[in-house]
N, C-alpha and C positions, 0 to 999 in steps of 0.2 A: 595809492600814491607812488607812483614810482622814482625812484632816486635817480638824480642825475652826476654824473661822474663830478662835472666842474664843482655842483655844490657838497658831494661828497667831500672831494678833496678841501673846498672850501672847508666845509666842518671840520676835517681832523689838524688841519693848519692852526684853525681858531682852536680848536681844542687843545695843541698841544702850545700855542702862545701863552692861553691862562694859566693851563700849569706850569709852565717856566714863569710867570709874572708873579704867580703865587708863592710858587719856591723860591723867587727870587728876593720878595717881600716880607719870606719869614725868616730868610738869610740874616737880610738886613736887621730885621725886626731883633733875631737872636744877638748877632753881634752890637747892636746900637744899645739892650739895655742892660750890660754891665757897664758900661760907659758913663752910661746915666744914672746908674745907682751909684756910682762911684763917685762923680759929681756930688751928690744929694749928702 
């Protein structure tokens, strides 16, 4: 199977979006539950 450049670069776009969407979702994640324990 040979690799083609456009979907290469496709994959590492996609790849580096998840990991920014993931980092970005445990950012959130972290800062949102003192917030919310502190509510409770």
């Amino acid at each position: 199977m040979k690799k083609h450049p456009v979907m290469n670069q496709y994959l590492k776009t996609l790849q580096l979006f998840l990991v920014n969407l993931m980092t970005v979702r445990a950012g959130l994640y972290i800062k949102q539950k003192p917030s919310n324990l502190k509510k409770q």
